[in-house]
C-alpha positions in Angstrom: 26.0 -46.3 76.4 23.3 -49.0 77.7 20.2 -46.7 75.5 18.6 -50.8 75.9 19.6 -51.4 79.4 17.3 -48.5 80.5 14.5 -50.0 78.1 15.3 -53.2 80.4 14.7 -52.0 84.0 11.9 -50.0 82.7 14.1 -47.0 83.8 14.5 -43.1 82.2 16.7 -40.0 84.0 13.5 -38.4 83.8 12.0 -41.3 85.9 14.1 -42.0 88.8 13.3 -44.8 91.6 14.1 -44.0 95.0 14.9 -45.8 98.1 16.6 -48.4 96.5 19.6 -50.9 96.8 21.2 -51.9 93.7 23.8 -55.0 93.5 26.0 -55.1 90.5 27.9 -58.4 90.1 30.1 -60.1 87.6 31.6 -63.4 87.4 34.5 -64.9 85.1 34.0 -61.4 82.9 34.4 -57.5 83.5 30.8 -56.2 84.5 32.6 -52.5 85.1 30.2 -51.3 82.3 27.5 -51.4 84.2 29.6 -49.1 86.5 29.5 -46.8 83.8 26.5 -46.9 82.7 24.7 -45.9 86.3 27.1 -43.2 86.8 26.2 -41.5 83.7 22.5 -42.3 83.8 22.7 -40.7 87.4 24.5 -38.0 86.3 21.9 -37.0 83.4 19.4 -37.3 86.0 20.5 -34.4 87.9 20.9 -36.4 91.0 23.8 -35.8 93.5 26.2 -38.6 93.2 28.8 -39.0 95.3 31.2 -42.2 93.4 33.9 -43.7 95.3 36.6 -45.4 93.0 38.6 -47.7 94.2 39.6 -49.3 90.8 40.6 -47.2 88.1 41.4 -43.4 88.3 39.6 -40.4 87.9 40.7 -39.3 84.2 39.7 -43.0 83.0 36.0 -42.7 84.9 35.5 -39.6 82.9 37.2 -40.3 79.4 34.4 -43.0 79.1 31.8 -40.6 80.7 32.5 -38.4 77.7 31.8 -41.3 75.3 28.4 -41.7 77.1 27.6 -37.7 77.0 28.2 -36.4 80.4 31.6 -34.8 82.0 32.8 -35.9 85.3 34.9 -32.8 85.3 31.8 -30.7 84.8 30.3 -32.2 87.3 32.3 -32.5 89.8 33.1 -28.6 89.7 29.5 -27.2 90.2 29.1 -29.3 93.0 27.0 -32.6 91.4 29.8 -35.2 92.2 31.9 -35.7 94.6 34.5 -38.5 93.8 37.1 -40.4 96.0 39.9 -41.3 94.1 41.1 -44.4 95.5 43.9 -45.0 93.9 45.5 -41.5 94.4 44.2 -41.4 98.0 45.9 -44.5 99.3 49.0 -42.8 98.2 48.3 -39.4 99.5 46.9 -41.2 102.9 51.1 -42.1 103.4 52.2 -38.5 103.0 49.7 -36.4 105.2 50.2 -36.2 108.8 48.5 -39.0 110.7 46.3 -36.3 112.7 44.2 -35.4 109.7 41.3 -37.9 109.2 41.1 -39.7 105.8 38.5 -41.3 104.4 40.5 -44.4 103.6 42.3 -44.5 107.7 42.0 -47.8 107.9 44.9 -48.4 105.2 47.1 -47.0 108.1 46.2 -49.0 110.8 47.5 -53.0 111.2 44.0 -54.4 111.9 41.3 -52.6 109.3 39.0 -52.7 111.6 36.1 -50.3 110.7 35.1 -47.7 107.8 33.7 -45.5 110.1 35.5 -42.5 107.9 34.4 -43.6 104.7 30.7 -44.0 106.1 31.3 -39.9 107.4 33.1 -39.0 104.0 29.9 -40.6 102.6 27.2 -38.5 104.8 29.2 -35.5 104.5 29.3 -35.7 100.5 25.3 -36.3 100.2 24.1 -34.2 102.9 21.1 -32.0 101.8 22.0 -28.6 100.1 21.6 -25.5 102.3 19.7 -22.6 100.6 21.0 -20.8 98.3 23.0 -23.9 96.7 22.1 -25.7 93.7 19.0 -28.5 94.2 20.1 -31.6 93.2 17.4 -34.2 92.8 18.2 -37.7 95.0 21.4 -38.6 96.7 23.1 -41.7 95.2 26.3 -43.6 96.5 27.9 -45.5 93.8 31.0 -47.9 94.7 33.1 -49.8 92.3 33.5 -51.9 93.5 33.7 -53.1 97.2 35.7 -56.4 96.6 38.7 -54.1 96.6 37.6 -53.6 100.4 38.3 -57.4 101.1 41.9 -57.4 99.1 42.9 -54.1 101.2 42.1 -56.3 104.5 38.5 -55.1 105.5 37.0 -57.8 106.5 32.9 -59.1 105.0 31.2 -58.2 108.2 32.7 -54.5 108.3 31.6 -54.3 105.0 28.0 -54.5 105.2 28.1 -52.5 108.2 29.2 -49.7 106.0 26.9 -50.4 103.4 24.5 -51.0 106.6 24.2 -47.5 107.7 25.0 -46.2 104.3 21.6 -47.6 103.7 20.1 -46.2 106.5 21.0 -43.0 105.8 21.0 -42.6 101.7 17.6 -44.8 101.1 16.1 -44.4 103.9 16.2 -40.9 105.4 17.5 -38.9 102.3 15.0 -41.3 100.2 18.5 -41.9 97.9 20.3 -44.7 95.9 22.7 -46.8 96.3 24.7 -49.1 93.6 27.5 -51.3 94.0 29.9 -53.7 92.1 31.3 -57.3 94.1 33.2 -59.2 92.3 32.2 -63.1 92.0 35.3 -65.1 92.2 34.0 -68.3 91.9 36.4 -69.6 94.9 35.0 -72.0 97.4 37.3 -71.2 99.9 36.6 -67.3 99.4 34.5 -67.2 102.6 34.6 -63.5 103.0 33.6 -62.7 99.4 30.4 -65.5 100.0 29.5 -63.6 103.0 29.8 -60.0 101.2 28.1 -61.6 98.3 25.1 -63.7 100.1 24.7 -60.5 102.8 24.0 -57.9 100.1 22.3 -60.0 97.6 19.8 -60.2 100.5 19.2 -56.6 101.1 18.9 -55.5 97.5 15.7 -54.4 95.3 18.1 -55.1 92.0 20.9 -57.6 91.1 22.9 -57.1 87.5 25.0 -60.4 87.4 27.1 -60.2 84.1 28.7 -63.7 83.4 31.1 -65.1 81.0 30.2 -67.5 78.3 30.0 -71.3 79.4 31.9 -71.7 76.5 34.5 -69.2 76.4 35.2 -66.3 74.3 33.4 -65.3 71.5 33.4 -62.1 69.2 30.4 -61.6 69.0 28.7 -62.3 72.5 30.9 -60.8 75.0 28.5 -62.2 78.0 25.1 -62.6 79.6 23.1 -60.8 82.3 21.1 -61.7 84.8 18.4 -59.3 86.3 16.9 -59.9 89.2 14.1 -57.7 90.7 13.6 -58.2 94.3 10.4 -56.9 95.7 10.4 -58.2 99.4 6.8 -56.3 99.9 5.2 -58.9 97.6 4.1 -62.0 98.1 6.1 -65.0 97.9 5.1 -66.2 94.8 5.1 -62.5 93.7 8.3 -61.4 95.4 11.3 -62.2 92.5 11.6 -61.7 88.4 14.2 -62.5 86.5 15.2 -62.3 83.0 18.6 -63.1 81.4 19.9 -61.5 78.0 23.1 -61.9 76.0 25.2 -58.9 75.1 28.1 -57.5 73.1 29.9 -54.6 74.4 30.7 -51.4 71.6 32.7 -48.5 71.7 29.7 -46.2 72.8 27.0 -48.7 73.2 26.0 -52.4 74.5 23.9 -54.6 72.4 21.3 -56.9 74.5 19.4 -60.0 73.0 17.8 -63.0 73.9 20.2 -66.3 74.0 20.8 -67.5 70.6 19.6 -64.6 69.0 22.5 -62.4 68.3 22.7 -60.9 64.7 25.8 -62.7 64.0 24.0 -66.1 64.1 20.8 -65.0 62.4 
């Protein structure tokens, strides 16, 4: 899946950036293929992913993996990924006694205060191999998506602490990735959202933003993306790209092209 979307970021498994921040966003559409298509490219990559999935379950993640060539099974039992099932933890969180730490505590508590145990579930799940284990090439956290955080009463600011010293410790002491989906609702009076939104778009080197169509739907362009490379190194009139593309999502692929030039219309 995404074969063009790797031609795009000028981006190969064999050729892996490091140190980096990626923001995936999507507004008035579904941008959860770009979800996809990072976990698998990460997972071809031979890098140590640790994916925590807080919107669809595990056997969904990795019936689509299959369709893109890699097994989250496979993976996950010699050691590559490590996965937190969101949706069966929160109901396994209810059931355990309240002494055992969980990643997902705060679901317990009446004011969700920190993720302090989802930031240590994090380390924990990335920390360097000892010898003797399999060598993984670069640590990457991938979240889908952390709006769901804000709907299960986190509030914005304990958010982007997590991502905070997620950051710290993934990109910049294990010289790692991370990539994470917010949703864009569109709402005004979403304040929370804006400040998760604004306070990440800030701190990242790459922003997908998949949009709807101004128009509506169509068959054959599902959406458009927006890529932004942010290069805070540069100089200012150096320091942002962006290019925008249209796209129609397939059963095992995505088709990108400029606006106005899909093959339907040609």
């Amino acid at each position: 899946m995404l074969p063009e979307l790797n031609n795009l970021l000028d981006t190969t498994p064999d050729r892996v950036e490091q140190g980096k921040l990626t923001l995936l966003c999507d507004a008035k559409t579904d941008g959860s293929f770009l979800v996809h298509h990072f976990l698998s490219f990460y997972l071809k990559a031979n890098c140590k992913v640790c994916f925590v999935a807080l919107v669809q379950s595990f056997s969904h993640y990795n019936i689509v993996g299959q369709k893109l060539g890699v097994s989250l099974t496979t993976a996950r039992e010699r050691g590559q990924l490590v996965c937190l099932e969101g949706l069966k933890s929160s109901v396994d969180i209810f059931f355990q006694a309240k002494e055992e730490p969980h990643p997902l505590q705060f679901l317990r508590e009446a004011n969700a205060g920190n993720l302090q145990l989802l930031y240590e579930f994090v380390r924990e799940a990335l920390k360097p191999m000892d010898h003797g284990e399999t060598a993984w090439r670069c640590p990457v956290l991938l979240v889908d998506d952390l709006s769901v955080l804000l709907s299960l009463g986190v509030g914005a600011v304990a958010v982007l602490d997590f991502i905070q010293y997620c950051r710290a410790t993934v990109c910049c002491k294990l010289q790692g990735n991370i990539v994470a989906l917010v949703h864009d609702s569109g709402d005004a009076e979403d304040e929370e959202n804006d400040i998760l939104l604004n306070g990440l778009s800030h701190q990242s080197h790459l922003i997908l933003r998949a949009e709807g169509l101004a128009t509506g739907f169509c068959r054959d362009v599902h959406g458009q993306l927006r890529i932004l490379w942010r290069r805070p190194s540069q100089p200012p009139a150096q320091r942002d790209r962006s290019l925008t593309y249209q796209y129609k999502i397939q059963d095992k692929s995505v088709s990108f092209f400029a606006k106005g030039m899909s093959p339907a219309v040609l």
